[in-house]
Gaussian input, Z-matrix of N, CA and C with variables (Angstrom, degrees):
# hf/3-21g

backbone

0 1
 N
 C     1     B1
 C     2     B2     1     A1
 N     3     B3     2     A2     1     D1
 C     4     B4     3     A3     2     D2
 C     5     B5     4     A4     3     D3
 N     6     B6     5     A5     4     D4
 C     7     B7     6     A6     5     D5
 C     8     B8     7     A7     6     D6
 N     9     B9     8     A8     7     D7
 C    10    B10     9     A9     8     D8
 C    11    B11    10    A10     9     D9
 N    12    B12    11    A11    10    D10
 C    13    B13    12    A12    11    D11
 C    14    B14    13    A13    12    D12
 N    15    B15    14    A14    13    D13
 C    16    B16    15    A15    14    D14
 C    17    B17    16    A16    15    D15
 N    18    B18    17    A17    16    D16
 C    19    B19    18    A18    17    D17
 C    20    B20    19    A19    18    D18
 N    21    B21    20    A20    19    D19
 C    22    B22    21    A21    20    D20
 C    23    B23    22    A22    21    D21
 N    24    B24    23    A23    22    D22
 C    25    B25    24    A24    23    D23
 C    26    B26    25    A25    24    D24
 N    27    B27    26    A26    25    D25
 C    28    B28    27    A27    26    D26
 C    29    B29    28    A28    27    D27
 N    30    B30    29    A29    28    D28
 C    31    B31    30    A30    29    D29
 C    32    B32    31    A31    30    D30
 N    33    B33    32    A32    31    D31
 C    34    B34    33    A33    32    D32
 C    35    B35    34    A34    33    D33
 N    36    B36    35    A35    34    D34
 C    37    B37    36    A36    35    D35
 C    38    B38    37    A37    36    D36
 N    39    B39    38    A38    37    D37
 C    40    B40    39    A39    38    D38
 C    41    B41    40    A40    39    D39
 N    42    B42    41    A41    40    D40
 C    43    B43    42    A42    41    D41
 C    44    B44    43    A43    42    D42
 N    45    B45    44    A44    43    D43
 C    46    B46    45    A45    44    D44
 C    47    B47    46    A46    45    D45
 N    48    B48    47    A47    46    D46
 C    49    B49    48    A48    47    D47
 C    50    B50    49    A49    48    D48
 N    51    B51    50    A50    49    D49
 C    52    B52    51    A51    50    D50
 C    53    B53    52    A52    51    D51
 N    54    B54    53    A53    52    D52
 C    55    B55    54    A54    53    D53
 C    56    B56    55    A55    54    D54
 N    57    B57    56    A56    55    D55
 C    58    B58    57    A57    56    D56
 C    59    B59    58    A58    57    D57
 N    60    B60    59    A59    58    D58
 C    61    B61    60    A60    59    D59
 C    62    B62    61    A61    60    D60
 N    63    B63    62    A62    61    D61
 C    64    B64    63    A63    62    D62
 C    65    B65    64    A64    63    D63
 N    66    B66    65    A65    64    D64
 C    67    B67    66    A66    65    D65
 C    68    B68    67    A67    66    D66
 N    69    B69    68    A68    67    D67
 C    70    B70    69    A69    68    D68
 C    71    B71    70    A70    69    D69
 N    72    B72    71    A71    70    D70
 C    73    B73    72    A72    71    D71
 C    74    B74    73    A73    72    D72
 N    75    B75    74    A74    73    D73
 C    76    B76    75    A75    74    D74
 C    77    B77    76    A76    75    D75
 N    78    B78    77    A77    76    D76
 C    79    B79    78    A78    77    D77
 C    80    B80    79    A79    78    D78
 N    81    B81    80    A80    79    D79
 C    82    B82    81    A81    80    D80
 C    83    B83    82    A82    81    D81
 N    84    B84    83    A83    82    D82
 C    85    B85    84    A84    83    D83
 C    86    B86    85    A85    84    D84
 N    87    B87    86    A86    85    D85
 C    88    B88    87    A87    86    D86
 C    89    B89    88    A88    87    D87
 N    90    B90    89    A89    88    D88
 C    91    B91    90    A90    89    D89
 C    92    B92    91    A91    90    D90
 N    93    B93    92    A92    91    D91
 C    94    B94    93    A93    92    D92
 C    95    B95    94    A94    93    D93
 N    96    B96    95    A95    94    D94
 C    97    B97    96    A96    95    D95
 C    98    B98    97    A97    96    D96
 N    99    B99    98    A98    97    D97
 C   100   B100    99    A99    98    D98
 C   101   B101   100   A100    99    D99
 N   102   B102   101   A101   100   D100
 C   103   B103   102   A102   101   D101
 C   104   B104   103   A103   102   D102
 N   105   B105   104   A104   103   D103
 C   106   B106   105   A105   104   D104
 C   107   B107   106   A106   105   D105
 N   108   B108   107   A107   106   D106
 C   109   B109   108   A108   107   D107
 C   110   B110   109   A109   108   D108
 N   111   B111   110   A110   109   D109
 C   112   B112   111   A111   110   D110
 C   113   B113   112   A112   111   D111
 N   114   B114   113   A113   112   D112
 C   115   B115   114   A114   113   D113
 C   116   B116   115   A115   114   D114
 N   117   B117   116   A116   115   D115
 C   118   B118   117   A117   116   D116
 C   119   B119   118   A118   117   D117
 N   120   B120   119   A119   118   D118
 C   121   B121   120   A120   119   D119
 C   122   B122   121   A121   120   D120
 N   123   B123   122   A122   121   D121
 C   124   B124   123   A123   122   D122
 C   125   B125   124   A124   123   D123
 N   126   B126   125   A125   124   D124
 C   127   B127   126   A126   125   D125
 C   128   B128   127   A127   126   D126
 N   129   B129   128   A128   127   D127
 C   130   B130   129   A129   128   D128
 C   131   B131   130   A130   129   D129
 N   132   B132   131   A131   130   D130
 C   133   B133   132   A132   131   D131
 C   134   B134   133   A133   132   D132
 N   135   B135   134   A134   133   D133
 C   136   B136   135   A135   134   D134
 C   137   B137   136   A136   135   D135
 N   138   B138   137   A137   136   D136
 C   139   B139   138   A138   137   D137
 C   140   B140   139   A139   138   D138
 N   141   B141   140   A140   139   D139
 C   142   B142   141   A141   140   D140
 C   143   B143   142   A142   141   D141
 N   144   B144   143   A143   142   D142
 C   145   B145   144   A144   143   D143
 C   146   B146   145   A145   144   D144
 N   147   B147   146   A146   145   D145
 C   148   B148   147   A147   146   D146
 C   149   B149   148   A148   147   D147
 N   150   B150   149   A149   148   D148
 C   151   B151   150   A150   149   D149
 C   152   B152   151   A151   150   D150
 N   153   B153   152   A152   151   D151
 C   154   B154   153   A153   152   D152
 C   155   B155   154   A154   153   D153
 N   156   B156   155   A155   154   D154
 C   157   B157   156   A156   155   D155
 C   158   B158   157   A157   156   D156
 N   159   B159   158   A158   157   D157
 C   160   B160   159   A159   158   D158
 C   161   B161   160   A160   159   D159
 N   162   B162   161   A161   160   D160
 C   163   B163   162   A162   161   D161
 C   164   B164   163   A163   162   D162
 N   165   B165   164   A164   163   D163
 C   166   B166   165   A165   164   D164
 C   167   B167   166   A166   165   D165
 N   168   B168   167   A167   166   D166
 C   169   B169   168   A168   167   D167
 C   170   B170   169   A169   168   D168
 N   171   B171   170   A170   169   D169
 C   172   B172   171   A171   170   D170
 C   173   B173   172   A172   171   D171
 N   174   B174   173   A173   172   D172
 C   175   B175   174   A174   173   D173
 C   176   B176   175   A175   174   D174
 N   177   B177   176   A176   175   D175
 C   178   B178   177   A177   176   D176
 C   179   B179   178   A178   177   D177
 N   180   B180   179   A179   178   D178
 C   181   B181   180   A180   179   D179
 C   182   B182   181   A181   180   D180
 N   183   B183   182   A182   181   D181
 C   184   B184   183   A183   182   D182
 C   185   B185   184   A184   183   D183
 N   186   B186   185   A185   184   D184
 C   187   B187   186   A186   185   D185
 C   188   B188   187   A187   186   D186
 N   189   B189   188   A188   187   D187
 C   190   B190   189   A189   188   D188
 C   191   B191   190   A190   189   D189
 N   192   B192   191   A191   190   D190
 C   193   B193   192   A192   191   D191
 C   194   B194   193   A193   192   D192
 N   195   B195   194   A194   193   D193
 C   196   B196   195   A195   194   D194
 C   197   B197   196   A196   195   D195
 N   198   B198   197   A197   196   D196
 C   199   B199   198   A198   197   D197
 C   200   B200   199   A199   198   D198
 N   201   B201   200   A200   199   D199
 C   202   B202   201   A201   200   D200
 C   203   B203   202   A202   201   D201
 N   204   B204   203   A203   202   D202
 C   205   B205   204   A204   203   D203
 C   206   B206   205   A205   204   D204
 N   207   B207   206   A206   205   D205
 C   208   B208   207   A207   206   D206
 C   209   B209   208   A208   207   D207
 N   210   B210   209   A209   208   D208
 C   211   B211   210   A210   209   D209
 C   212   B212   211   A211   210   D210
 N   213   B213   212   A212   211   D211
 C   214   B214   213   A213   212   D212
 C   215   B215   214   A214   213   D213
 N   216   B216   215   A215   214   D214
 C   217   B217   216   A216   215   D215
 C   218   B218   217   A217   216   D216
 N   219   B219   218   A218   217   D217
 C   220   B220   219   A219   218   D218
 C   221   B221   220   A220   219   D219
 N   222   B222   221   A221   220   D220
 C   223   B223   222   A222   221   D221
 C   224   B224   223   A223   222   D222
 N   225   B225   224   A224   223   D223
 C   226   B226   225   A225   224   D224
 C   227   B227   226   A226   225   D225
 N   228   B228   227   A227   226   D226
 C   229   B229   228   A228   227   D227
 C   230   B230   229   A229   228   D228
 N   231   B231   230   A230   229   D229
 C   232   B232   231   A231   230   D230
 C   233   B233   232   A232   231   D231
 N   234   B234   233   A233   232   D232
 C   235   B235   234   A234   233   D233
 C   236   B236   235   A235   234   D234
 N   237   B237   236   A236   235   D235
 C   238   B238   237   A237   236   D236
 C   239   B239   238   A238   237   D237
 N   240   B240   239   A239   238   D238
 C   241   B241   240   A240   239   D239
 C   242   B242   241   A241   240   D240
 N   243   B243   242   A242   241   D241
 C   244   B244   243   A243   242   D242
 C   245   B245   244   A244   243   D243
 N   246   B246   245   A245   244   D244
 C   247   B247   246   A246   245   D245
 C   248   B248   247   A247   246   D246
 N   249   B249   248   A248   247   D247
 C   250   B250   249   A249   248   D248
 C   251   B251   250   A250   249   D249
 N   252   B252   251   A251   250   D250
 C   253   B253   252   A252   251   D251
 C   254   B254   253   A253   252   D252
 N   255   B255   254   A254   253   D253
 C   256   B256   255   A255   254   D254
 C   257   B257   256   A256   255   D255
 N   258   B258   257   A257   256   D256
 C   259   B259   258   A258   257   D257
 C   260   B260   259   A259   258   D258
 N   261   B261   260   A260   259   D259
 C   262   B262   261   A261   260   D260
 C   263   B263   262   A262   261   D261
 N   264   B264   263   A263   262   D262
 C   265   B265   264   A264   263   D263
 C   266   B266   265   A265   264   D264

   B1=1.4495
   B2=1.5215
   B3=1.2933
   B4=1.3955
   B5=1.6501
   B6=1.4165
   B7=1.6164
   B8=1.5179
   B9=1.2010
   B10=1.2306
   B11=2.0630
   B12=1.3112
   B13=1.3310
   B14=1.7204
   B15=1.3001
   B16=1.3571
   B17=1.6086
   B18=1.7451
   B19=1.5082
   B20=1.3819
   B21=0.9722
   B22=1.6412
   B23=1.1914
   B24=1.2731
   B25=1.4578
   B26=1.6235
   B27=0.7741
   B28=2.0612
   B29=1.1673
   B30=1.4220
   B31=1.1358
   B32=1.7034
   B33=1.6947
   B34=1.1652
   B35=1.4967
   B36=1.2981
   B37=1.6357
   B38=1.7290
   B39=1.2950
   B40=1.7099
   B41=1.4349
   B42=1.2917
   B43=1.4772
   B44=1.3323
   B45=0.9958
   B46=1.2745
   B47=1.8174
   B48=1.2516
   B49=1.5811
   B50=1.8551
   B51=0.7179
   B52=1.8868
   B53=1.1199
   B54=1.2503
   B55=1.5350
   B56=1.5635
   B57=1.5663
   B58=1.5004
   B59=1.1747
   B60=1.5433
   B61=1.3490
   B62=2.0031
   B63=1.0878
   B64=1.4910
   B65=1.6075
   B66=1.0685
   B67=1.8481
   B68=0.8363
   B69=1.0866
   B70=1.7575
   B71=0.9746
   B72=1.3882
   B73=1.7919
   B74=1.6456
   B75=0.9499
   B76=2.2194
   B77=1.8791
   B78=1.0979
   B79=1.4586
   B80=2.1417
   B81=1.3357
   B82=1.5572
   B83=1.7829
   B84=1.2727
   B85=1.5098
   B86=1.4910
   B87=1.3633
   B88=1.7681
   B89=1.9752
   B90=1.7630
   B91=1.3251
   B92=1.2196
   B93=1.5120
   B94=1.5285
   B95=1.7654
   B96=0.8930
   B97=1.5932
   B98=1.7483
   B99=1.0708
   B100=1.3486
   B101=1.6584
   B102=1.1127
   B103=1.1473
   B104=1.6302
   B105=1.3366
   B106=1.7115
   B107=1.4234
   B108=1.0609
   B109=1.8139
   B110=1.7904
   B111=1.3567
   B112=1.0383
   B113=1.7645
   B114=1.5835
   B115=1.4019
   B116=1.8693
   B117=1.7223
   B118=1.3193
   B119=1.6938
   B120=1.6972
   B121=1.0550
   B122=1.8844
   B123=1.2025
   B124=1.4435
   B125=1.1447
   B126=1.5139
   B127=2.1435
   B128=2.0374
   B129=1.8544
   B130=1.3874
   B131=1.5017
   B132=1.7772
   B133=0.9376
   B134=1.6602
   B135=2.1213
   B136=1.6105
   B137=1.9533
   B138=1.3683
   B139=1.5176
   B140=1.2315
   B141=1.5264
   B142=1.3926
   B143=1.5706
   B144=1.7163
   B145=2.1606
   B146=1.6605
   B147=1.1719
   B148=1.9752
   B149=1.5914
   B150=1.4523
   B151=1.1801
   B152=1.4989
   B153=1.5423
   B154=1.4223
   B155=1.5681
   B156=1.7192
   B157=1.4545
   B158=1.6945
   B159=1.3470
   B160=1.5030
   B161=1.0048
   B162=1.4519
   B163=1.2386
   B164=1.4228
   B165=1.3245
   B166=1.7873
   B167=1.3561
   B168=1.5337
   B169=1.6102
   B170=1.7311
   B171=1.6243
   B172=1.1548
   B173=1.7706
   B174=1.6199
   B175=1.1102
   B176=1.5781
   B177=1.3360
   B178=1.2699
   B179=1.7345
   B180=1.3691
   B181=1.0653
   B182=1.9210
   B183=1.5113
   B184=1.7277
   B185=1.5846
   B186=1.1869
   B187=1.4189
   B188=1.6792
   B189=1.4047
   B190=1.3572
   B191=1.3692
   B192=1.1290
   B193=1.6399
   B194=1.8748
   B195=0.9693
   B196=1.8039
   B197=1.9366
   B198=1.1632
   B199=1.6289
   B200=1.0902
   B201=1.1277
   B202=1.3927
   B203=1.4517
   B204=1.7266
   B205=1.3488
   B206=1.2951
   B207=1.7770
   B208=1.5741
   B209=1.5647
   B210=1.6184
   B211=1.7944
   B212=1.1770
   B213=1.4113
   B214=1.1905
   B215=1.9493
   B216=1.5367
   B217=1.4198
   B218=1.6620
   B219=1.1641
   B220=1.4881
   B221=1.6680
   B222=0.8726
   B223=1.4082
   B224=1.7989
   B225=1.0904
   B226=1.1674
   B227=1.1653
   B228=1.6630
   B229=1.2922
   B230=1.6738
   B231=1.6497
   B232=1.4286
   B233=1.4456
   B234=1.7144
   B235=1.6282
   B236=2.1328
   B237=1.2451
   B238=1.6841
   B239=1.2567
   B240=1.1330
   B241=1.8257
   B242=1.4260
   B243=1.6412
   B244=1.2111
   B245=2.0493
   B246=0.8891
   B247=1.3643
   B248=1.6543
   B249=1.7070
   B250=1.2536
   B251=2.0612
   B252=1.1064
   B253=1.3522
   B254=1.8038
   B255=1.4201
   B256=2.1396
   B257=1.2797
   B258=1.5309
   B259=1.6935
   B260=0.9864
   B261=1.3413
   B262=1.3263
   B263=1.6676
   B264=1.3267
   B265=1.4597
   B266=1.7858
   A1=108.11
   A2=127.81
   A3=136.42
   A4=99.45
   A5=86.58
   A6=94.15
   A7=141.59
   A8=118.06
   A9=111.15
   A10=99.54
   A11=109.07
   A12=94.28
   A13=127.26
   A14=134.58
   A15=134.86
   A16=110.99
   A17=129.78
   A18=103.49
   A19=109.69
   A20=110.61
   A21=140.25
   A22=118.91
   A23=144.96
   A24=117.28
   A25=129.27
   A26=117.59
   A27=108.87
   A28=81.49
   A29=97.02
   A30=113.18
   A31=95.86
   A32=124.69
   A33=113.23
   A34=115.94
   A35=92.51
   A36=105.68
   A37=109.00
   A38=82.14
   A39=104.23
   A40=111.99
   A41=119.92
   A42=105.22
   A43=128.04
   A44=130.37
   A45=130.32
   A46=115.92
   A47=117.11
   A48=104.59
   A49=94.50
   A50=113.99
   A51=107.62
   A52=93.25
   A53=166.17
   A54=148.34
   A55=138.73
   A56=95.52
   A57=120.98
   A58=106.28
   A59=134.57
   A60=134.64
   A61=101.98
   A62=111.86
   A63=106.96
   A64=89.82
   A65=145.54
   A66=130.01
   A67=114.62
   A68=99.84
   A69=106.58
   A70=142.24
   A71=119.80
   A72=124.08
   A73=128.96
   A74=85.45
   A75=106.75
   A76=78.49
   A77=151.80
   A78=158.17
   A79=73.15
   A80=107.02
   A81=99.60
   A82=93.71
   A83=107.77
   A84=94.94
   A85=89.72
   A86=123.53
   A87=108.25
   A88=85.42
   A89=102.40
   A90=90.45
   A91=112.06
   A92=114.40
   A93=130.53
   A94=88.23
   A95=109.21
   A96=115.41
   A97=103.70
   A98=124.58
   A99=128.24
   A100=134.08
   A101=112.25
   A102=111.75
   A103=115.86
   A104=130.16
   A105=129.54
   A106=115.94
   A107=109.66
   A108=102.22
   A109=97.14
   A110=116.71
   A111=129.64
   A112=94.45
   A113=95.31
   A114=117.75
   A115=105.70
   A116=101.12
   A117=99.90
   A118=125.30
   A119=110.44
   A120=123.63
   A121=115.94
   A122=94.98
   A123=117.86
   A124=115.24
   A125=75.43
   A126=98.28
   A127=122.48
   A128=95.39
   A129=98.99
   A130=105.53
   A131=120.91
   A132=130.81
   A133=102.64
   A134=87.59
   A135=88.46
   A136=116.93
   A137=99.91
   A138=112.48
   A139=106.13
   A140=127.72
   A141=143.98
   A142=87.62
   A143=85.42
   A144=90.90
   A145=96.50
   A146=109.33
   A147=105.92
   A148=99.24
   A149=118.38
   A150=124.55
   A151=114.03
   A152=143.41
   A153=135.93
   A154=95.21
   A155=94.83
   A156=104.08
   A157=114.87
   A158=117.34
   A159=117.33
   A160=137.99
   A161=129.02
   A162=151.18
   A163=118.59
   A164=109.69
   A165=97.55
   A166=116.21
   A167=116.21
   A168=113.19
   A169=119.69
   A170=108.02
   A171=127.51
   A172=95.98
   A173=129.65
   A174=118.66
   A175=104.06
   A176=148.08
   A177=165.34
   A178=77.51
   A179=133.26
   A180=136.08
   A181=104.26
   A182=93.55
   A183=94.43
   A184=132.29
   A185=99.32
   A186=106.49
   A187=104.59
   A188=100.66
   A189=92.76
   A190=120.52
   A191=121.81
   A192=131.56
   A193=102.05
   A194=111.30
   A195=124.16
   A196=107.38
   A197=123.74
   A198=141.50
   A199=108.07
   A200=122.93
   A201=97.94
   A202=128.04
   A203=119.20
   A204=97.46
   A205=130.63
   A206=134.63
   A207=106.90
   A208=124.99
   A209=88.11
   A210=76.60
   A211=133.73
   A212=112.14
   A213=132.82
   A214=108.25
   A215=96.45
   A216=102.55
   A217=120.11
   A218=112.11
   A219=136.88
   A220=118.16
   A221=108.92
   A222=112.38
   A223=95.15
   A224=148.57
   A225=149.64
   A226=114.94
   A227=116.64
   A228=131.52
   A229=117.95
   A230=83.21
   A231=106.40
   A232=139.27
   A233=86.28
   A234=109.87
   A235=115.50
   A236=89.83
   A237=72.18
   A238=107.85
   A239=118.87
   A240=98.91
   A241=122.38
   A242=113.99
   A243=116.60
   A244=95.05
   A245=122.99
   A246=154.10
   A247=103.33
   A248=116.10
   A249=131.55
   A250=108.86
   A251=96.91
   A252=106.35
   A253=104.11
   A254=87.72
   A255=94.94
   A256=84.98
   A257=137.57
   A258=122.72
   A259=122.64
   A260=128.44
   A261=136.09
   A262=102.27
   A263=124.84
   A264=121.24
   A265=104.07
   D1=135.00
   D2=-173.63
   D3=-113.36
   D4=140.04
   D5=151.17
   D6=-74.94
   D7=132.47
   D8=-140.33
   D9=-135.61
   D10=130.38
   D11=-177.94
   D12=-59.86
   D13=164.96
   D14=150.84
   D15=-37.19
   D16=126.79
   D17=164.37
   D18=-92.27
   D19=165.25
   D20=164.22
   D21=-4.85
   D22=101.31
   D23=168.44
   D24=-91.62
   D25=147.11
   D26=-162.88
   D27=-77.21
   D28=174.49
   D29=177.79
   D30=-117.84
   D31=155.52
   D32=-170.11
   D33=-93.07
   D34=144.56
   D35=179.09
   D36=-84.24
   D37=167.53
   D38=-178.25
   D39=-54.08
   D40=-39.17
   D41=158.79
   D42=-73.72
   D43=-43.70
   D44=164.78
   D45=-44.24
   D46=-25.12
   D47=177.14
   D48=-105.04
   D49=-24.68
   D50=166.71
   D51=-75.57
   D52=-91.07
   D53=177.14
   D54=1.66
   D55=-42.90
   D56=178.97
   D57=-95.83
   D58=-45.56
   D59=-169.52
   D60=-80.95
   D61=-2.21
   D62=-178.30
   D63=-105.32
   D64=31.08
   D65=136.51
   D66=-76.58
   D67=159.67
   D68=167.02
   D69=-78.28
   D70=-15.78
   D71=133.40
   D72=-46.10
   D73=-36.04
   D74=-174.99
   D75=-48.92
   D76=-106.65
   D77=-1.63
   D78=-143.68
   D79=144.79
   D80=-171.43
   D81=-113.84
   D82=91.02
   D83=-156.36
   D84=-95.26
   D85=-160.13
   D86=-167.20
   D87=-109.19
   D88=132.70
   D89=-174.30
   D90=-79.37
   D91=176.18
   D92=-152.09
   D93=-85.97
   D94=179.47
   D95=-171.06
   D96=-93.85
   D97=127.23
   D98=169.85
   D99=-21.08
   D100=110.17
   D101=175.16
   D102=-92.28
   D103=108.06
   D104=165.27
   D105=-50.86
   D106=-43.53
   D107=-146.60
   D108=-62.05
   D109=159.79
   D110=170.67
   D111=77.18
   D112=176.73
   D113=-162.58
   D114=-106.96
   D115=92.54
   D116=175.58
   D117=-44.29
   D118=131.55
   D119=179.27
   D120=-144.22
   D121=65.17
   D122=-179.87
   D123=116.66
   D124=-121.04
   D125=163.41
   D126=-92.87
   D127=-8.63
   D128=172.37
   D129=-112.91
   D130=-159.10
   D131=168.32
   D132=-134.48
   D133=141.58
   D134=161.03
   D135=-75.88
   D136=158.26
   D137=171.85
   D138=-136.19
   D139=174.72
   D140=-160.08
   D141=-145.80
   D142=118.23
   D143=-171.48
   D144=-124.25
   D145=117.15
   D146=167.01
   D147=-81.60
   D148=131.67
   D149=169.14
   D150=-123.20
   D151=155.47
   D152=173.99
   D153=-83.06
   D154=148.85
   D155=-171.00
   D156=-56.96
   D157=-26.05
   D158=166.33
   D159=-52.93
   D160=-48.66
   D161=143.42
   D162=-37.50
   D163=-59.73
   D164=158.50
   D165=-49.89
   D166=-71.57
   D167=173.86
   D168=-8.44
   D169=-60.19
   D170=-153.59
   D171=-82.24
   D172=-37.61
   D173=-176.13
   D174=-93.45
   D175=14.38
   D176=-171.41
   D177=-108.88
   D178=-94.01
   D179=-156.58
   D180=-31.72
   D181=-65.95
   D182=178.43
   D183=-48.70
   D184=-6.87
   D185=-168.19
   D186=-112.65
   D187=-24.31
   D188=165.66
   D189=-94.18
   D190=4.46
   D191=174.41
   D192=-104.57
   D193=-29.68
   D194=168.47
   D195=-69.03
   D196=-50.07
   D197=-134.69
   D198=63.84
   D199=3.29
   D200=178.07
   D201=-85.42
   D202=168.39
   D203=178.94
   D204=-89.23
   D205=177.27
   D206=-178.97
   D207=-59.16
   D208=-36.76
   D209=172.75
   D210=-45.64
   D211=-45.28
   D212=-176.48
   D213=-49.10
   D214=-59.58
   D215=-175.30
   D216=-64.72
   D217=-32.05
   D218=141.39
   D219=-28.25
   D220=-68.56
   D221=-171.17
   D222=-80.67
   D223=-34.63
   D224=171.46
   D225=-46.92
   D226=-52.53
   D227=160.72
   D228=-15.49
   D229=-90.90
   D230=164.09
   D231=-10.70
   D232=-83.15
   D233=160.66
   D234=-43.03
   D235=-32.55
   D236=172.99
   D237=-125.05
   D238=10.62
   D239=142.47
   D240=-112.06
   D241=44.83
   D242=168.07
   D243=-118.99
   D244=-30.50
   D245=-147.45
   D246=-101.76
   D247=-46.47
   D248=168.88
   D249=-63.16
   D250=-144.39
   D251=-158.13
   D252=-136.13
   D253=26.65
   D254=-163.06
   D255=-97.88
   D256=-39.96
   D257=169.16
   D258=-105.18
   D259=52.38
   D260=-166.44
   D261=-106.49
   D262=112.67
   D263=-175.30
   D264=-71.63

């Protein structure tokens, strides 16, 4: 086995950044104004959640029948009962 240099990397073309900037993440919309609370961790925040041991049980169960993780199933939750019609006055 020889050593062998790094190759080249292109540099990106005009399609390639019109490609990327047309997702729907790409979109540079003006961001929302800062939220503090909780313990920044990227693009989300950590929180501190008391749950009854059942309810964990039950979202532990889903997530291991999903792969997914609890957070994940957690925040799914959420997301559709904020999004649903469960706080809707």
């Amino acid at each position: 086995m020889s050593i062998q240099r790094k190759p080249k990397t292109a540099t990106a073309t005009a399609a390639q950044d019109a490609f990327i900037q047309g997702a729907p993440d790409a979109s540079k919309a003006e961001p929302a104004a800062a939220y503090e609370k909780g313990i920044s961790k990227g693009h989300k925040r950590q929180i501190t959640l008391t749950i009854a041991p059942e309810l964990l049980r039950k979202v532990d169960e889903v997530a291991k029948r999903t792969g997914q993780a609890r957070a994940a199933v957690i925040n799914m939750a959420i997301f559709r009962a904020l999004e649903g019609d469960i706080f809707q006055s």
